[in-house]
FIMI-358298 format. One record per residue (C-alpha): residue in three letters; x, y, z. Coordinates in pm, whole numbers, plus 32768, in hexadecimal, padded with zeros to 4 digits. Layout:
ALAXYZ...
//
This chain:
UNKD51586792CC7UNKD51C87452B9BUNKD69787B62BD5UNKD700865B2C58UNKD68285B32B0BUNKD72387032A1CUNKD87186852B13UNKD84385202AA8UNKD82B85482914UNKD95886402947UNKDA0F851F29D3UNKD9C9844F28D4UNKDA24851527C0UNKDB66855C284CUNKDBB283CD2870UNKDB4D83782733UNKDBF4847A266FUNKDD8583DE262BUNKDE8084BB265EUNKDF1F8577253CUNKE01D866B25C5UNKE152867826CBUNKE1D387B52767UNKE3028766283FUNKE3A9887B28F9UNKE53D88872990UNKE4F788FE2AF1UNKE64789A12B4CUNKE6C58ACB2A4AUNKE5718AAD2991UNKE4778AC82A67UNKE5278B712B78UNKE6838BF82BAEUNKE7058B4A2D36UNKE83D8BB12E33UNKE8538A1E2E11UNKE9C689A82D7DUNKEA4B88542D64UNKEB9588112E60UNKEC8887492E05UNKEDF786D52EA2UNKEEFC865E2DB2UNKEFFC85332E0CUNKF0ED86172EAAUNKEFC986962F8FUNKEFA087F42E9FUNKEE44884C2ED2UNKED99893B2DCDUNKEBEE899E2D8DUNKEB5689842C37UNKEA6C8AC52C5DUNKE9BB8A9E2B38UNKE96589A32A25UNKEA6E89F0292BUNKEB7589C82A45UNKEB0D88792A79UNKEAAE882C2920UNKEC42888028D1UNKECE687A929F8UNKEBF186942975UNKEC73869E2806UNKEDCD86A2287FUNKED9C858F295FUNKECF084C12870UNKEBD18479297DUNKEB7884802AECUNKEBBD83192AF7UNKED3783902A5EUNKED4F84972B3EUNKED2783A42C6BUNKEE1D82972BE3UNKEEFF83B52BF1UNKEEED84032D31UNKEDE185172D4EUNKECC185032E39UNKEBB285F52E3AUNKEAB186B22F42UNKE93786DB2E66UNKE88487532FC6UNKE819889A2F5EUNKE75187F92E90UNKE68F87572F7AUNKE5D588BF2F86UNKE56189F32ED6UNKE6888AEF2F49UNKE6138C6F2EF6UNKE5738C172DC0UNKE5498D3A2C9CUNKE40F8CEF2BC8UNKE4878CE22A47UNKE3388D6229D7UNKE3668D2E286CUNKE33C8BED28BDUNKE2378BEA29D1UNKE1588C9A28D4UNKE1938B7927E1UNKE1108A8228E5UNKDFF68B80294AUNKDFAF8B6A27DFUNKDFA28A0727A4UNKDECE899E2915UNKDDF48AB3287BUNKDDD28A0A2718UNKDDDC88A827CBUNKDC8F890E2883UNKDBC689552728UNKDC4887F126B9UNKDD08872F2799UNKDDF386672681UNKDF2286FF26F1UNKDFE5863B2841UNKE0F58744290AUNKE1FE86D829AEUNKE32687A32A7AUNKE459867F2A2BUNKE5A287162B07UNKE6E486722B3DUNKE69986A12CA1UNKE653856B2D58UNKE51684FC2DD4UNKE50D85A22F2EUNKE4F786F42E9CUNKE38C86812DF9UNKE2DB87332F27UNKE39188792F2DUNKE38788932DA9UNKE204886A2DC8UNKE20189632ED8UNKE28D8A602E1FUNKE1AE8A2B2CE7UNKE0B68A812DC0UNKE1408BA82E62UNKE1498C392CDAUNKDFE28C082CB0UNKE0158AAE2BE1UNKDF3789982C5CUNKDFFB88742C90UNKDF0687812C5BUNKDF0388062ACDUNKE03D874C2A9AUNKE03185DE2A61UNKE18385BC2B29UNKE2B1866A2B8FUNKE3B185552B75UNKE52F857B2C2DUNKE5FE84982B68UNKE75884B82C61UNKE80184FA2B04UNKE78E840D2A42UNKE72E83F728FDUNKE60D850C2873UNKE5C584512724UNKE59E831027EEUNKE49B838928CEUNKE3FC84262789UNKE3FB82F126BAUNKE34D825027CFUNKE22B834227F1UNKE20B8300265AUNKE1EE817326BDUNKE0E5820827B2UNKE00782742691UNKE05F8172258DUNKDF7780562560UNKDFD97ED32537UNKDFF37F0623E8UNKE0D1800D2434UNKE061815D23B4UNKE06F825C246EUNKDF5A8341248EUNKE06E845024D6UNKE09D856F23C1UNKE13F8683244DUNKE27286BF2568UNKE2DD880225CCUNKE43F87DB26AAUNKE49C89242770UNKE62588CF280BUNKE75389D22842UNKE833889D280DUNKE902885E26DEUNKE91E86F62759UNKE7B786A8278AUNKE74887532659UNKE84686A8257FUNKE7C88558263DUNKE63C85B92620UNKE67D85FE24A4UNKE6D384A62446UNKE545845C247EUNKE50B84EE2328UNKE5BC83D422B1UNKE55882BC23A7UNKE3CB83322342UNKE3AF83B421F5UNKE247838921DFUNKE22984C422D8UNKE26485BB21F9UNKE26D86FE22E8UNKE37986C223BCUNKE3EF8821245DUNKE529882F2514UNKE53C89AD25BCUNKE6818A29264AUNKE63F8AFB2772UNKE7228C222798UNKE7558D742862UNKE6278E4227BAUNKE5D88D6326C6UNKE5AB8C0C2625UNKE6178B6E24B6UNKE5B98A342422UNKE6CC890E23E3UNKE6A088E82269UNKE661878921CDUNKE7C386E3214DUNKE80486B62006UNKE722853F1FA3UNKE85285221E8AUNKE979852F1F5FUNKEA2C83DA1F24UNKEA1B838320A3UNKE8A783C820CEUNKE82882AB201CUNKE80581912116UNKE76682742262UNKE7DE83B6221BUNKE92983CB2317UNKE9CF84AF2257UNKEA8E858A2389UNKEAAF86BA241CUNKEBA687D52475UNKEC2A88CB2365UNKEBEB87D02242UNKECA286BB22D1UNKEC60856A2237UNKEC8C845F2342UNKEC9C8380222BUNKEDC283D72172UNKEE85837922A5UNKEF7D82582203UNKEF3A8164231FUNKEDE280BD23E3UNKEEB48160256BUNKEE9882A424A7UNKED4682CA242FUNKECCF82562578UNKED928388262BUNKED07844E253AUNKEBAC83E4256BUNKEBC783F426FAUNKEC79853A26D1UNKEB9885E625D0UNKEA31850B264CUNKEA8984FB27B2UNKEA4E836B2798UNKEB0A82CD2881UNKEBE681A1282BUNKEAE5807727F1UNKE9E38167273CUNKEB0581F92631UNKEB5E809225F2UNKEA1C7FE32596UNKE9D5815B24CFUNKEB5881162408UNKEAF67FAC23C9UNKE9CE7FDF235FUNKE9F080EB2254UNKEB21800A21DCUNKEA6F7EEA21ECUNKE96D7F7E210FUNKEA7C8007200CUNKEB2A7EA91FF9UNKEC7D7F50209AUNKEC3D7EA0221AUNKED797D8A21BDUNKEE6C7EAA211EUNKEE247FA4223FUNKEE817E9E2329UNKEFB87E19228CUNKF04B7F452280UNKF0377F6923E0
//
């Protein structure tokens, strides 16, 4: 009786006590290194594999989008990522998430979460694998397969999770672990859509190591409405002379796709009174 009531309070500490922290983890290239590739067969029936993130990451920016790619002609094969295929623990990173289940028991204010590209099917064979390494899967909130979409999307609506009707959010801290260029540029804009979280942490995972993606400059002239200044070798998407070109430059440099880099154009126009030139130019 004695345990079962020591059991109870412990419960009811942990319920009352609001959330504070996020550590999200990439699953492929960050927490583990997979034989998995992407397929693909162009509109002349070429087929070619994307072993590896930057592969893909390249085709995409080239493309503009998946969505692009498709128009084009391209279809592609994502069934090896239905599973866990020879898997190579990246234990840099598994210690990290050691680290943090480890803290999270002491004071559970932190919520984990694997968030992978993959789509939902490969929920049950990520969470096998976890616990192959040792990790318990039930430490982490969720693991989340988003079939490619959008990482700061899914984010921003764990935030709304923990935000109240008056809408703070009891959030203060996100750590972001990715290999991709394209969802780290596209988790980074959070720093802008929530600057009332102060420690935002956006970790590019490499071969033997990991750097953090440094806060833009809050000065540059383009950062002022939501911060969607863009990326790729200093390259301004807005200094494109028309609205067409500012929204390739957003899908190519982002990895929007068509209706996304719209709204984002119009809406930094719109908020720098240049919406009517930009589109009688065009």
């Amino acid at each position: 009786m004695k345990l079962l009531l020591e059991n109870w309070r412990k419960y009811l500490a942990e319920e009352s006590q609001p959330i504070k922290k996020l550590r999200i983890f990439d699953f492929d290239e960050t927490i583990a290194y997979t034989d998995s590739e992407v397929r693909a067969t162009g509109p002349e029936g070429n087929e070619i594999g994307f072993p590896d993130q930057e592969a893909w990451d390249n085709f995409i920016e080239e493309m503009g989008s998946v969505e692009d790619a498709e128009d084009a002609g391209w279809s592609f094969d994502f069934s090896d990522y239905s599973r866990v295929l020879n898997p190579e623990e990246n234990e840099m990173i598994t210690k990290i998430i050691a680290d943090v289940i480890a803290a999270n028991e002491r004071n559970p204010e932190r919520e984990l979460y694997v968030i992978t590209a993959r789509g939902p099917e490969a929920r049950g064979p990520i969470r096998r694998y976890l616990k192959s390494l040792g990790l318990n899967p039930k430490a982490f909130e969720n693991i989340i397969g988003l079939a490619g979409a959008s990482k700061r999307d899914e984010i921003e609506r764990i935030i709304q999770k923990h935000t109240d009707k008056d809408g703070k959010t009891s959030i203060e801290s996100i750590h972001f672990f990715d290999d991709s260029d394209i969802h780290l540029n596209d988790v980074k804009q959070l720093r802008n859509d929530f600057p009332e979280i102060e420690d935002i942490k956006i970790k590019k995972v490499f071969p033997g190591g990991i750097s953090n993606v440094k806060q833009e400059n809050k000065n540059h002239p383009y950062m002022e409405p939501d911060g969607l200044q863009a990326e790729g070798e200093g390259d301004d998407c807005f200094s494109r002379k028309t609205f067409d070109g500012k929204v390739k430059c957003m899908k190519r440099t982002k990895g929007y796709g068509q209706e996304r880099a719209q709204a984002t154009v119009a809406k930094v126009l719109r908020a720098k009174k240049e919406i009517k030139e930009a589109y009688n130019k065009d």
